[in-house]
C-alpha positions in Angstrom: -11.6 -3.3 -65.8 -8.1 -2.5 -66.9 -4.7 -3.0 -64.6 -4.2 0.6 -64.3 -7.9 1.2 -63.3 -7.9 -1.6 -60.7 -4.2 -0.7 -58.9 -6.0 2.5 -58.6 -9.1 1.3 -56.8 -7.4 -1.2 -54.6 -5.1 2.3 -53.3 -8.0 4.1 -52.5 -9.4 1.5 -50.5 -6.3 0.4 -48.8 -5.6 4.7 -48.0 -9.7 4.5 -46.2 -9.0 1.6 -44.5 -5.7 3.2 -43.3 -7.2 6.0 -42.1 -8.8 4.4 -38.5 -5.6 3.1 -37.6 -3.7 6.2 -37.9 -6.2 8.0 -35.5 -6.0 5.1 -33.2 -2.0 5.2 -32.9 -2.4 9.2 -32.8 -4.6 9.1 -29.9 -3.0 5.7 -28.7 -6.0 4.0 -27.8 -8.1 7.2 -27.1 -10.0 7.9 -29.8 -13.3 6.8 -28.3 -13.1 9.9 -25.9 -15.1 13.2 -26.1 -12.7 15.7 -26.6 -13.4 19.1 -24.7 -12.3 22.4 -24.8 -9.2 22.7 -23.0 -7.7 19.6 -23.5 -4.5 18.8 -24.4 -3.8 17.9 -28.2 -2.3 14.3 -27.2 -4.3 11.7 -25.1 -3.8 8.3 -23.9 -6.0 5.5 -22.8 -5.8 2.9 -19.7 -4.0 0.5 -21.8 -1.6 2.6 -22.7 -0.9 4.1 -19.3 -0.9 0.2 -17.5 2.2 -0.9 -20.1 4.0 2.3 -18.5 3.0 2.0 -15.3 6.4 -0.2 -13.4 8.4 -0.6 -10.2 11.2 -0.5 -10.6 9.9 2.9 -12.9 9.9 2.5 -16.4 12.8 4.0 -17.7 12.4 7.2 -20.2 9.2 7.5 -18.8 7.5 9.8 -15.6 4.2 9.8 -14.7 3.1 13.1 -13.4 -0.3 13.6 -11.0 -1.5 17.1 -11.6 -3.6 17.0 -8.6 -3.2 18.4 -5.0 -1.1 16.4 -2.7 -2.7 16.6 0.8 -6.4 15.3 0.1 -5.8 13.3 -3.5 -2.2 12.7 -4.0 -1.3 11.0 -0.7 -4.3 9.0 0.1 -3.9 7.5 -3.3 -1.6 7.8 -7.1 -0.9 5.6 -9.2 2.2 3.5 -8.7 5.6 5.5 -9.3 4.0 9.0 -9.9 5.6 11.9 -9.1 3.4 14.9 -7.5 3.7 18.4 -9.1 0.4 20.5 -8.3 -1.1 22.7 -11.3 -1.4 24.9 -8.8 2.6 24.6 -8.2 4.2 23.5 -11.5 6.1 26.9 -11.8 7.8 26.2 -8.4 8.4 22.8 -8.4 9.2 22.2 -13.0 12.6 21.5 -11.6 11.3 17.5 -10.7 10.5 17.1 -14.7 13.9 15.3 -16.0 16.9 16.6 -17.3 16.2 15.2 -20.4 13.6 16.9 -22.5 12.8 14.0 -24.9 11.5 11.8 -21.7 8.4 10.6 -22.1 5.9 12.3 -19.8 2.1 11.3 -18.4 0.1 13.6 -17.1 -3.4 12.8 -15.6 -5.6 13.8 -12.7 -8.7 13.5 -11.6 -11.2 11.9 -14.0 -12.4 13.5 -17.6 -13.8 17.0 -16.0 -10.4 17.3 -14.6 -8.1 20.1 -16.5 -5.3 20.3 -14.1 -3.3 17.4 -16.5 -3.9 19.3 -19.7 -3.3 22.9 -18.3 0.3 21.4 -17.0 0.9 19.0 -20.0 0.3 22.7 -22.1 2.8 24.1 -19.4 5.6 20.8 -19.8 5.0 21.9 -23.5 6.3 25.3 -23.2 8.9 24.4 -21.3 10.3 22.5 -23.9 9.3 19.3 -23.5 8.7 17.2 -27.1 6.9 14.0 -25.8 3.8 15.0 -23.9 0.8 12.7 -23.3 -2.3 13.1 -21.1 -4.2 10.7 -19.3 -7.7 12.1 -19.4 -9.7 9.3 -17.4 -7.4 9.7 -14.7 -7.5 8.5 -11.5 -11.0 7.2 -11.4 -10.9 5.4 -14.4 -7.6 3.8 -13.3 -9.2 2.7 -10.0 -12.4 1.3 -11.4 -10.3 -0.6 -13.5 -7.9 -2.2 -10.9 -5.2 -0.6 -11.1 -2.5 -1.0 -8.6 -3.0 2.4 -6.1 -0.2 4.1 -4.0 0.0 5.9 -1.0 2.8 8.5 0.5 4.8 8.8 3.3 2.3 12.0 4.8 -0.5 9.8 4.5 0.8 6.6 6.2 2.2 9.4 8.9 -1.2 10.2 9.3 -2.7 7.2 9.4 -0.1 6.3 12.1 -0.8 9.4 14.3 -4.6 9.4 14.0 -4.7 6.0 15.1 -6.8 4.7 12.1 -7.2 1.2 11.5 -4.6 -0.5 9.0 -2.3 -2.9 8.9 1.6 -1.9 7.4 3.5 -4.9 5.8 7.2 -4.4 5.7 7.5 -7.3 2.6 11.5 -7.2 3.2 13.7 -10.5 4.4 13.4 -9.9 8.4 17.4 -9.5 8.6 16.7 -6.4 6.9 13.5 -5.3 8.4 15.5 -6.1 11.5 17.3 -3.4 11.1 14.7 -0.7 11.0 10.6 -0.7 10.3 8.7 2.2 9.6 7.2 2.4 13.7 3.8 -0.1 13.1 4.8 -1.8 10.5 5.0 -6.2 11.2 7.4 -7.9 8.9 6.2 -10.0 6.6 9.3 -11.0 4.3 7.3 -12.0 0.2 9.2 -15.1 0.8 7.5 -16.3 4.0 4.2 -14.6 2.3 2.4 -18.2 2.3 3.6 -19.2 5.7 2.1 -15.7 7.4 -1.2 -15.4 6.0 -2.8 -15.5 9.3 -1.1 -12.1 10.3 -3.3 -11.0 7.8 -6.0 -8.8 9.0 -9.4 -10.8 9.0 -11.1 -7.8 8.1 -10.7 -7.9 4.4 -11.7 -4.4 3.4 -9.3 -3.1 6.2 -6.2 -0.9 4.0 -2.9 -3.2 3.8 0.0 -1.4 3.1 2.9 -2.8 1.6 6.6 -1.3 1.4 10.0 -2.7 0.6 13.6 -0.9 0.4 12.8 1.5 -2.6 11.4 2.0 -6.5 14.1 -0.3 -6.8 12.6 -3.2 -5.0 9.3 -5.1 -6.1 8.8 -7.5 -3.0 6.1 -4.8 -2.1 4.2 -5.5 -5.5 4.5 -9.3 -5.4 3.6 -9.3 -1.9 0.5 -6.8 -2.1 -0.8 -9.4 -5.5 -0.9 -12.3 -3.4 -3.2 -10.0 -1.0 -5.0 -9.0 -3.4 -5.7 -12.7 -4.7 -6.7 -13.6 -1.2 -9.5 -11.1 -1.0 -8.4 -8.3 0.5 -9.8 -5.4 -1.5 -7.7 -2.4 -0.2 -4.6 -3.1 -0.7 -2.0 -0.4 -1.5 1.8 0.0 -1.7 4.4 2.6 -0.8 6.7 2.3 -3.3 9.7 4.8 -2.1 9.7 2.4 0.9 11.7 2.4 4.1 14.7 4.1 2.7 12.6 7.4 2.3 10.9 6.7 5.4 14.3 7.1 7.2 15.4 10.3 5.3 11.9 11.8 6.3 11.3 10.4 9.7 14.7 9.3 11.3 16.5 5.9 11.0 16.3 2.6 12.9 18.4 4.2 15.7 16.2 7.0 16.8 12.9 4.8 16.4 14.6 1.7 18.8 15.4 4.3 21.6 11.5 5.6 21.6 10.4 2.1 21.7 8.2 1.6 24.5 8.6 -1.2 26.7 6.2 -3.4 28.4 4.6 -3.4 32.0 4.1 -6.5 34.2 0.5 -6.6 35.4 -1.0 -7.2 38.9 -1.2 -10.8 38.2 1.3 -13.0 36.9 2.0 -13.3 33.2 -0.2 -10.5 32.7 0.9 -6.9 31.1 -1.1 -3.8 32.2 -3.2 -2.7 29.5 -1.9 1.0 29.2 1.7 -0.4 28.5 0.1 -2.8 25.9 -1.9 -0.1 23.9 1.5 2.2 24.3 3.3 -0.8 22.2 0.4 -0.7 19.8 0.2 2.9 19.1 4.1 3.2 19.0 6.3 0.3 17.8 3.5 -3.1 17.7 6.1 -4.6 15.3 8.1 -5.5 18.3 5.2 -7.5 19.7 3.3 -11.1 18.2 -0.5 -10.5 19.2 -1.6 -13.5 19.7 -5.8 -14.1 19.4 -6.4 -17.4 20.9 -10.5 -17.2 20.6 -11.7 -19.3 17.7 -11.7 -18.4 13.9 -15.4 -17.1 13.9 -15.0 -15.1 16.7 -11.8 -13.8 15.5 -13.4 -13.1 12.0 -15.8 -10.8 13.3 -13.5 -8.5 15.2 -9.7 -8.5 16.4 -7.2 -6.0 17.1 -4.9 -4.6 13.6 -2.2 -6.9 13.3 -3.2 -9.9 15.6 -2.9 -13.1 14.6 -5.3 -16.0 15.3 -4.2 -19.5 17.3 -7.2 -20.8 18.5 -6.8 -22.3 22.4 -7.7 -26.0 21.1 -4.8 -25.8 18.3 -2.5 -24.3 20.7 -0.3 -27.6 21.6 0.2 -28.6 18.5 1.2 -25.3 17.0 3.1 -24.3 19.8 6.3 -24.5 17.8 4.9 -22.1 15.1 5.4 -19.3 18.3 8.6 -16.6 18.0 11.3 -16.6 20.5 12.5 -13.1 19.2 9.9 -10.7 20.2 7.0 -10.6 23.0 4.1 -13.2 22.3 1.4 -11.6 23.8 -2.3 -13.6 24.2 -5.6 -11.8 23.9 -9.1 -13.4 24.2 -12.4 -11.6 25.4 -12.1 -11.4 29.5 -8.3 -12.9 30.4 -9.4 -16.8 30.4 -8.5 -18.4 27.6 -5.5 -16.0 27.2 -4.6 -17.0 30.6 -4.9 -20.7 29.6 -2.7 -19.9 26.7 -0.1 -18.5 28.6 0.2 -21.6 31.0 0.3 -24.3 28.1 3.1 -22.1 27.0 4.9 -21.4 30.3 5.1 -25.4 30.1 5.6 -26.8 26.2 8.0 -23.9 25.7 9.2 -22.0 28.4 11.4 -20.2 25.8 8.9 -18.0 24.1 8.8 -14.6 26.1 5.1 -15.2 26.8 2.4 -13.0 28.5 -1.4 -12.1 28.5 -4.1 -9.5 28.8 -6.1 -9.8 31.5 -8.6 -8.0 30.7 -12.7 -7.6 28.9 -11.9 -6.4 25.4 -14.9 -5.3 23.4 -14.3 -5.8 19.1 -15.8 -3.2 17.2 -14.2 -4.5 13.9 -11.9 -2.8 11.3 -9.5 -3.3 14.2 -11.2 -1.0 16.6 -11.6 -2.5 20.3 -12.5 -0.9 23.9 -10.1 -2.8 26.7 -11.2 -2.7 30.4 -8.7 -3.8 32.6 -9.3 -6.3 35.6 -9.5 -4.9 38.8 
């Protein structure tokens, strides 16, 4: 075979094996999907989407979630997405950047979904030049792991229907200190190891994690660690306190509403009414204190207790905060009692009290107090 004959055979077959690999970077990783009518021209793959997906947000980059924000949005996006409806883009195409080279994701909800394509066709007319679309969406992205987000609306919601979770502000407690989202205990990422037994023990029970902004990434580290403990619903709200306060009121205006607490008929003891007021309004001001032993607490304790057993007490005594109300809880008032004697003596200094009262766990958080009479 001559030279000429062979450079020209060793072309062709470097061109065909050429070929695959220019589809692949085309479709960046998508190439295995079923294209359907209506899609967009440009599609992405999980991959891609999880090297784009940062907080702080990944700069030249914005995710967009096509879908509606009330019953798929809020209860769950992924991490640093902005919402603009299909259904709305005309009215809200001012949140797309400035800058019409920016690299924008759409997706939405799963391969059926056509909201993404329809607005990535709409971005496209607007004059935007770099235009990709997520087709898997938000299903895909869960099955796969994915970190998961909630908003402010849902968190508000969560707070007024009194649904069991537990909301982590993951910010150094002279911070926090200065104003929580109403719920919320402080759990600074630094002290993370120290404070796993604030933890829910309910592992499938939603942990929320939020920090001071896209800016700050104690959230994420903080809700990893969770995640590597077990807990398998564990989601963040990036935009954090700082959004928190423009929507909802600042530190101020939540410390005046704070309720305070009620003495009961015995001494020691709170009345129950004040203490589920507390809960429902401001239970980071308050250290819940589960003194029945691990299994029981396992099976059932109220959001955001923590567990001391009454036989590790003593020696853990110290572990107790002189800065807010340490209040004991067991099933009827005894051992809580106890606890609040061996207190009252090792360490007068801890603003101790009980519940005396028969407390029914449900689980998930959920209880039914009956007070003593």
């Amino acid at each position: 075979m001559s030279t000429k004959r062979m450079t020209l055979l060793v072309a062709i077959m470097a061109s065909l094996a050429a070929a695959p690999l220019a589809l692949s970077s085309a479709a960046q990783g998508a190439e295995a999907i079923q294209v359907k009518e209506g899609y967009y021209k440009s599609l992405v793959d999980y991959e891609f989407m999880r090297q784009n997906v940062d907080i702080p947000p990944k700069k030249g980059v914005m995710i967009i979630d096509s879908r509606p924000a009330a019953r798929q949005y809020d209860p769950g996006h992924i991490p640093g997405a902005v919402n603009i409806p299909d259904t709305q883009f005309d009215k809200q195409v001012a949140k797309l950047p400035a800058d019409k080279s920016t690299l924008l994701l759409f997706y939405c909800g799963g391969l059926d979904c056509m909201l993404s394509h329809t607005s990535a066709m709409k971005a496209e007319k607007a004059g935007y030049s770099n235009i990709k679309v997520y087709p898997a969406g938000m299903p895909e992205w869960k099955a796969k792991g994915g970190p998961v987000s909630v908003s402010a609306a849902y968190i508000k919601k969560l707070i007024d229907d009194k649904t069991p979770h537990m909301l982590i502000d993951a910010r150094p407690k002279r911070v926090a200190d200065q104003g929580m989202i109403p719920g919320a205990v402080n759990i600074s990422d630094t002290e993370f190891d120290k404070n796993i037994g604030k933890l829910p023990a309910d592992k499938a029970m939603p942990v929320i994690y939020y920090c001071g902004g896209l800016e700050c990434v104690l959230s994420d580290k903080s809700a990893d660690k969770a995640r590597k403990l077990g807990y398998t619903n564990v989601l963040t709200y990036p935009p954090g306190y700082p959004e928190w306060e423009k929507l909802h009121g600042g530190a101020k205006a939540q410390a005046a509403a704070a309720p305070a607490l009620v003495a009961g008929k015995e001494k020691g003891t709170v009345s129950v009414a004040s203490f589920e007021k507390i809960l429902k309004e401001n239970p980071s001001s308050v250290l819940v204190v589960d003194v029945r032993d691990a299994k029981e607490f396992a099976a059932g304790t109220i959001a955001g207790a923590i567990n001391l057993p009454i036989n590790e007490l003593e020696k853990k005594v110290g572990t107790l905060p002189t800065d807010k109300p340490a209040i004991f809880i067991c099933g009827t008032g005894a051992r809580s009692g106890e606890a609040y004697d061996m207190v009252q003596l090792l360490r007068p200094e801890v603003k101790a009290s009980f519940i005396d009262a028969d407390i029914k766990f449900d689980g998930k958080g959920a209880y039914r107090m009956t007070e003593k009479k």
